[in-house]
C-alpha positions in Angstrom: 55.4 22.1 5.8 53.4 24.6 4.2 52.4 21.2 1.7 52.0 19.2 4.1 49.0 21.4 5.5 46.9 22.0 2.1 47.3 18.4 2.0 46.1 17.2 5.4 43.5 20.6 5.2 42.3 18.7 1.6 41.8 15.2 2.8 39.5 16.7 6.1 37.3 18.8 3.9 36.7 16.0 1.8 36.3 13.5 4.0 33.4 16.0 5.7 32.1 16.2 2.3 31.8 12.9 2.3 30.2 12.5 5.3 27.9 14.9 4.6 26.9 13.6 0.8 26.5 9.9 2.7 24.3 11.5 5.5 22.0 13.9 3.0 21.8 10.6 0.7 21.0 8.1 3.1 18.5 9.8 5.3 16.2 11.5 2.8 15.6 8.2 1.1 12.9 6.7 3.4 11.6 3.3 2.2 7.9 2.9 1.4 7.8 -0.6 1.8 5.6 -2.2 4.2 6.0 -4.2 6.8 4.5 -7.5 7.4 1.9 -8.2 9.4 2.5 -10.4 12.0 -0.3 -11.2 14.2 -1.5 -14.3 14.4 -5.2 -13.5 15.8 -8.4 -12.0 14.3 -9.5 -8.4 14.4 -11.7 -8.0 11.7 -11.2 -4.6 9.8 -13.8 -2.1 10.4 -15.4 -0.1 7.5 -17.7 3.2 6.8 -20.9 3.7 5.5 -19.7 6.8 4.2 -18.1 7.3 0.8 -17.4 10.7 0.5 -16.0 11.3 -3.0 -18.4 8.3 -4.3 -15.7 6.5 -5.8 -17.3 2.8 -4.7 -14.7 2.7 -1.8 -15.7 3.5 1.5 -14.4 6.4 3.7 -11.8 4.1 5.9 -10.3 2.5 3.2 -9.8 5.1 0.9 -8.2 7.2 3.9 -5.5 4.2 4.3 -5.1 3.4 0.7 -4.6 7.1 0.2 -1.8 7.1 3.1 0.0 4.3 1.1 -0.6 5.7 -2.3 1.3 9.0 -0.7 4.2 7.2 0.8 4.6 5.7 -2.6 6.0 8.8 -3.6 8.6 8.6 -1.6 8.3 12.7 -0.1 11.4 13.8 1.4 11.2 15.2 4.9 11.0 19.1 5.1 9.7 22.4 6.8 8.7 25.0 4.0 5.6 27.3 3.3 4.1 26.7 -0.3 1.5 29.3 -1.9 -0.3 26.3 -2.8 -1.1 25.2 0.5 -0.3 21.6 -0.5 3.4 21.1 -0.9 4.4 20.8 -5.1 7.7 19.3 -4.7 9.0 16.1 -3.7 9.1 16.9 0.3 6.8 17.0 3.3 5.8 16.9 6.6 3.8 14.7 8.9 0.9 16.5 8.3 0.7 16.3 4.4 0.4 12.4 5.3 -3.1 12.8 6.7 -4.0 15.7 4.6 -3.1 13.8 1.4 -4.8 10.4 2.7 -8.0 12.5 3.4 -7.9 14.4 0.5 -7.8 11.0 -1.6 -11.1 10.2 0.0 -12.8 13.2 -1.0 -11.9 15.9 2.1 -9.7 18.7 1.6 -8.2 19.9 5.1 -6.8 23.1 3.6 -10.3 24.1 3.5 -12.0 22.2 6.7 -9.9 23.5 8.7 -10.5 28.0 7.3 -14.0 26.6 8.0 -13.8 25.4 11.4 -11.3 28.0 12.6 -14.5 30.9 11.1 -16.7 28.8 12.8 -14.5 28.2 16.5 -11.7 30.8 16.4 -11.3 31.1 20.3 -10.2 27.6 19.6 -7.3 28.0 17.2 -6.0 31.5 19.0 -4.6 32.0 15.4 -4.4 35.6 15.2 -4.6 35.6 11.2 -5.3 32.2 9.8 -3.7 31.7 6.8 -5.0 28.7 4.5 -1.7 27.9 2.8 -0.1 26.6 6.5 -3.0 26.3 9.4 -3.9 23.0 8.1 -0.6 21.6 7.9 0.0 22.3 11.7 -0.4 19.6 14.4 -1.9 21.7 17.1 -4.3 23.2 14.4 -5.6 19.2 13.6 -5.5 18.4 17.1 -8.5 21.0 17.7 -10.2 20.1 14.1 -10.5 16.6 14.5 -11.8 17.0 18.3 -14.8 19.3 16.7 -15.4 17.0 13.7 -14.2 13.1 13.8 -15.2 10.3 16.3 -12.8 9.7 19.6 -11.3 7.1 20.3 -9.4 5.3 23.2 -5.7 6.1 23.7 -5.0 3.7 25.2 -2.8 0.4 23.0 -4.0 -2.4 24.7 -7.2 -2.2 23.4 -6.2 -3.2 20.2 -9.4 -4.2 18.3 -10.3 -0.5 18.7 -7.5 0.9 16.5 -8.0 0.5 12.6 -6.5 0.6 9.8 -7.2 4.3 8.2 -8.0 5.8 11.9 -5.5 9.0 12.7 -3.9 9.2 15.6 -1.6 11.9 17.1 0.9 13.0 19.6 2.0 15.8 21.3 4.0 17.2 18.4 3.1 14.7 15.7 0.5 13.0 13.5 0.0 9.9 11.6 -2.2 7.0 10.2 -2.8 3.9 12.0 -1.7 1.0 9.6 -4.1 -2.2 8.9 -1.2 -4.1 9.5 -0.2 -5.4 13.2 2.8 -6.3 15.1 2.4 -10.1 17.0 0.6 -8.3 19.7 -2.2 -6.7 17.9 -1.1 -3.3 17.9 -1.1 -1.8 14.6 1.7 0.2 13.2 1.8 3.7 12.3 2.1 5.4 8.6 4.0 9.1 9.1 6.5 10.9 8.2 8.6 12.2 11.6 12.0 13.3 10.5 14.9 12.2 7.7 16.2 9.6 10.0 13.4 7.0 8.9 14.0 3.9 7.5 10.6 3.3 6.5 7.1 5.6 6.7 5.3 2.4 8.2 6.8 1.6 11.9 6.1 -0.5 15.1 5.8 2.9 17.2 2.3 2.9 18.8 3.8 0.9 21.8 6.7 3.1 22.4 5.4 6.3 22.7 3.9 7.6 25.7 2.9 11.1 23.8 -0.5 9.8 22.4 -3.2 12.6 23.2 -6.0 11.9 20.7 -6.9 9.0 18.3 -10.0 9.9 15.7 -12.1 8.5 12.7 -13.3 10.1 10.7 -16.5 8.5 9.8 -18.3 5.2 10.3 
């Protein structure tokens, strides 16, 4: 009997571990490939007069191509604090999206934002702003990009005013909109939300009713 109970007690704990390898190994292995745009219409891709890191690409376009460029790296989806601000290791957050797409066009959040919380700190209510983690928080962007980019309409249906390389965030999230579109004009979104993606580029902007600000950051 006594057997019969290591063996039965062996074949559950490895069938958890199991589980549990499958689960780790399948959701932390988010896909970077794109999906295809299927619109059939014409909206014709807007683009900025500013380039900030003078790089001969302008401002819009190197803020998606730097979204991509991230995703490529396939980051793994995680909550930490880094002393270097900017994570160093294969994982991330929804925020290091945006930060590293505007950082590839010549902006560097982690110190925009210690700038604009000196310059507005009844704003933040951060009772001591720390540099390494205030700009990888979505309430902390939310105010930033309302003091610093252009708004824009929230509102999906008015699809030739979302472009490819505009940010766009929710109530407890952030991302990059896509300048690829699903058959009814509505572009998708580039982010990172949780483990459980399939892909970093999804049909989302439709489907969630959580949309409180959409920005550019320069035209």
């Amino acid at each position: 009997m006594k057997y019969k109970i290591k063996l039965l007690t062996g074949i559950i704990l490895s069938a958890i571990l199991c589980i549990c390898g499958y689960t780790f190994f399948r959701y932390q292995n988010t896909s970077p490939e794109r999906l295809p745009d299927k619109f059939d219409g014409t909206i014709e891709q807007v683009h900025s007069t500013v380039d900030k890191d003078f790089d001969g690409i302008d401002d819009q376009a190197d803020i998606m191509q730097g979204a991509l460029s991230y995703i490529a790296s396939k980051p793994k989806y995680k909550s930490k604090y880094y002393q270097t601000g900017y994570p160093n290791d294969d994982y991330g957050v929804c925020t290091d999206v945006v930060a590293n797409a505007l950082k590839a066009a010549g902006y560097d959040l982690m110190v925009l934002i210690q700038e604009d919380i000196k310059t507005h700190p009844n704003d933040y209510h951060i009772i001591e702003p720390d540099k390494n983690i205030d700009f990888r928080r979505v309430r902390n962007l939310k105010v930033y990009f309302s003091h610093t980019a252009k708004s824009l309409t929230t509102e999906t249906s008015e699809t030739e005013k979302w472009q490819g390389g505009d940010i766009v965030i929710f109530q407890n999230h952030i991302g990059i909109v896509s300048d690829r579109r699903n058959k009814n004009g509505v572009p998708y979104v580039i982010h990172h939300n949780d483990p459980w993606q399939n892909t970093y580029e999804q049909d989302i902007l439709e489907t969630r009713e959580d949309i409180v600000g959409h920005y550019r950051i320069s035209e």
